[in-house]
N, C-alpha and C positions, 0 to 999 in steps of 0.2 A: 801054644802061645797066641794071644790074639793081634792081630793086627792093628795098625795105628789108628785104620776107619773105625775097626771094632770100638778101638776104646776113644772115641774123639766126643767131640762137644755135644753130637747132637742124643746122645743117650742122656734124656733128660729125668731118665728111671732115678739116675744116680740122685740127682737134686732133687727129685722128689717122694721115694721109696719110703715109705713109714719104716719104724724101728720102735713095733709096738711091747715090746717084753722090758720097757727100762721105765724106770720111775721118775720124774722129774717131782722134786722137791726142792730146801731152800737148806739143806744140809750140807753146802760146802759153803755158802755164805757163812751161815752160822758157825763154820768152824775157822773160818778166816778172822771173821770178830771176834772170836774169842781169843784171838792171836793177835789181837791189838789194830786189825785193816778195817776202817769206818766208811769209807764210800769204794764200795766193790762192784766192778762195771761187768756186763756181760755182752761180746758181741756178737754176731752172727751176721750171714750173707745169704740173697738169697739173687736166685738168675743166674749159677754158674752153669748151667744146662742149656739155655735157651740160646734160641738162633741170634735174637734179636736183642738188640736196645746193650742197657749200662747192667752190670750186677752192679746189686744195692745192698749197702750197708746200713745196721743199725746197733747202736748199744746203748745199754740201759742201765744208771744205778738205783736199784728198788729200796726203798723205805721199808725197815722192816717193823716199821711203828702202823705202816699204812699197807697191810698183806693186798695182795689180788687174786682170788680163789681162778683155777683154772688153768693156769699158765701151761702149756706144755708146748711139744716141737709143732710149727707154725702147719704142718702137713699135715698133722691129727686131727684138725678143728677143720671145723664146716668155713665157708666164708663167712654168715653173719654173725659168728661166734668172737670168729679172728678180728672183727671189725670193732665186736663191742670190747674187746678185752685192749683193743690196741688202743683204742679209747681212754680207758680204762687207767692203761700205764700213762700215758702223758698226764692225765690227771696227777696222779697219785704216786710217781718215781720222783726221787730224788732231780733226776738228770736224766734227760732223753737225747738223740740226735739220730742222724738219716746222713749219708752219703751217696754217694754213687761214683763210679767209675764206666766212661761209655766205651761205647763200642768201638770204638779209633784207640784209645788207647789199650782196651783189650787185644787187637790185632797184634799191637806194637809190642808188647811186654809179654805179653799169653795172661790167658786166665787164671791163673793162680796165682800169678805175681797181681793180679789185678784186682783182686778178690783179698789178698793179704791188705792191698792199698788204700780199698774201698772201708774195710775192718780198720786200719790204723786212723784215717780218715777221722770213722766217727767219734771213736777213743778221743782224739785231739779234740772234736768239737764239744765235748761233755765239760760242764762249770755247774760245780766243782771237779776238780781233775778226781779219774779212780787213784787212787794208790793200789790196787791189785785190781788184774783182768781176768777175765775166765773167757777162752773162745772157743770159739767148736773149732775143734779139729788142728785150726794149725797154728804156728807162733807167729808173731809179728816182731818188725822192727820197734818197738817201742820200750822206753825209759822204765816203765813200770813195771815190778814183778807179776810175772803171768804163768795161767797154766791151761795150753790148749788139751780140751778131753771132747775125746772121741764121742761121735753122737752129742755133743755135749747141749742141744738143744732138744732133748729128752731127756733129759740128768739136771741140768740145772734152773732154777725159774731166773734167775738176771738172763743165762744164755736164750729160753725159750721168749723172754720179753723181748730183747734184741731182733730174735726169729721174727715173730708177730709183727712188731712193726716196721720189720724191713719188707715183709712180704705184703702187709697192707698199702704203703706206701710203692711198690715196683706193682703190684696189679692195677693200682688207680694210673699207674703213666702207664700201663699198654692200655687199658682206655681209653686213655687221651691219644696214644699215637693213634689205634683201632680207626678213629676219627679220621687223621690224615691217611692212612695207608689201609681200606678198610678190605682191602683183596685177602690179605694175609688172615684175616680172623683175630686178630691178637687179642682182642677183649676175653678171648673164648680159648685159645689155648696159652695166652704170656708169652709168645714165642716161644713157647718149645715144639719140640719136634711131633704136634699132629698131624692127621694126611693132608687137611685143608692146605696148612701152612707149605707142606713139602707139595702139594699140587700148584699152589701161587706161584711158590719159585721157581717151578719149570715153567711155568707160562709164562709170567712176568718177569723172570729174574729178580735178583736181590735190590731193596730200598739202599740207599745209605746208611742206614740204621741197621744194619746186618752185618752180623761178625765174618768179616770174609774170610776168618781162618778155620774155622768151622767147616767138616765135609760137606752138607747137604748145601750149605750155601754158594763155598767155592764151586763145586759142583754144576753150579747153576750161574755162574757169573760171566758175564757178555764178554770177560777179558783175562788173560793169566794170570793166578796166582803162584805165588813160590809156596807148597804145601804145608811146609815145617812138619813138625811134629805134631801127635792127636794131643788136643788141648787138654783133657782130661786127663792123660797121660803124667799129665807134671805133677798134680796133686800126690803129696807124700804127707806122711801122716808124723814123722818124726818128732819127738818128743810131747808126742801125745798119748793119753791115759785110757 
């Protein structure tokens, strides 16, 4: 059995590990509209690994009159691949949007309630509304029917545009933080767990912009925390495909 360190936040393998054997195509859209569902949203998250900052939300309804050659899970693609295609969707999607959930209320809720909120988030901000959602991995509290599948931003092109541009969108703010807090490296690792970053926080301790419930940060923090449970830990996969 592993431990609560073992399995905590700062194993960033998890939010970034490719799952190269699965096909992303646009074959669950297509059998949703054939079912009568005309704006079909896809969302995705990306930051639930990292030390720092907000995870970020994005969903996407694609045009299937206006295709985007490429799409797959945001981890596979180079950066300036991810940059053109993210591009690419906000042109040419029906509906795009971006959210975020920071790091203070990641602490308060834990990451996977946070990560559901940042995903329901961007669902609401989409005009026109989806009448069906596709998420990776987990359900949300939302009014519309849904169906969270596994990997699903390697399976799906709505989920994998979701991915892209939540992920283009959370790289350009550790840039921007990179700037204010430039000890940490974050332009270079997104706050997850490189050595640079676990070397800053022994030296420096943690920004404000650090998840304090997170091992390697509590770990390094000037003052007590209550441990709770490994953040990673809560992710459950239930009723997903």
């Amino acid at each position: 059995m592993r431990t609560a360190r073992e399995n905590s936040g700062y194993r960033a393998e998890l939010d970034q590990a490719p799952v190269p054997d699965l096909k992303c195509d646009g074959t669950l859209e297509r059998d949703l509209r054939s079912r009568g569902y005309l704006n079909i949203a896809g969302t995705d998250e990306v930051g639930r690994g990292s030390l720092f900052g907000a995870v970020v939300a994005a969903a996407a309804i694609l045009s299937p009159d206006r295709p985007i050659r490429g799409l797959n899970d945001s981890k596979l693609l180079e950066p300036e691949r991810r940059e053109e295609l993210a591009a690419r969707i906000k042109e040419r999607a029906v509906a795009w949007s971006v959210a975020a959930v920071d790091a203070g209320m990641i602490d308060r809720i834990n990451i996977y309630q946070a990560s559901r909120l940042a995903m329901k988030m961007a669902c609401e901000l989409l005009s026109p509304a989806p009448d069906f959602v596709l998420i990776d991995a987990v359900p949300l509290d939302i009014s519309q029917p849904q169906q969270p599948l596994i990997h699903g931003d390697a399976r799906c092109h709505a989920i994998a545009a979701a991915s892209i541009v939540a992920k283009v969108y959370r790289d350009e703010m550790m840039r921007k933080w990179d700037a204010v807090f430039p000890e940490y490296g974050l332009a270079r690792n997104k706050g997850y767990q490189a050595p640079e970053h676990i070397r800053a926080l022994r030296e420096f301790g943690p920004t404000p912009l650090h998840r304090m419930s997170y091992d390697p940060v509590r770990a390094n923090c000037r003052f007590p925390i209550d441990p709770g449970p490994g953040q990673l830990d809560l992710f459950t996969f239930a009723g997903a495909m």
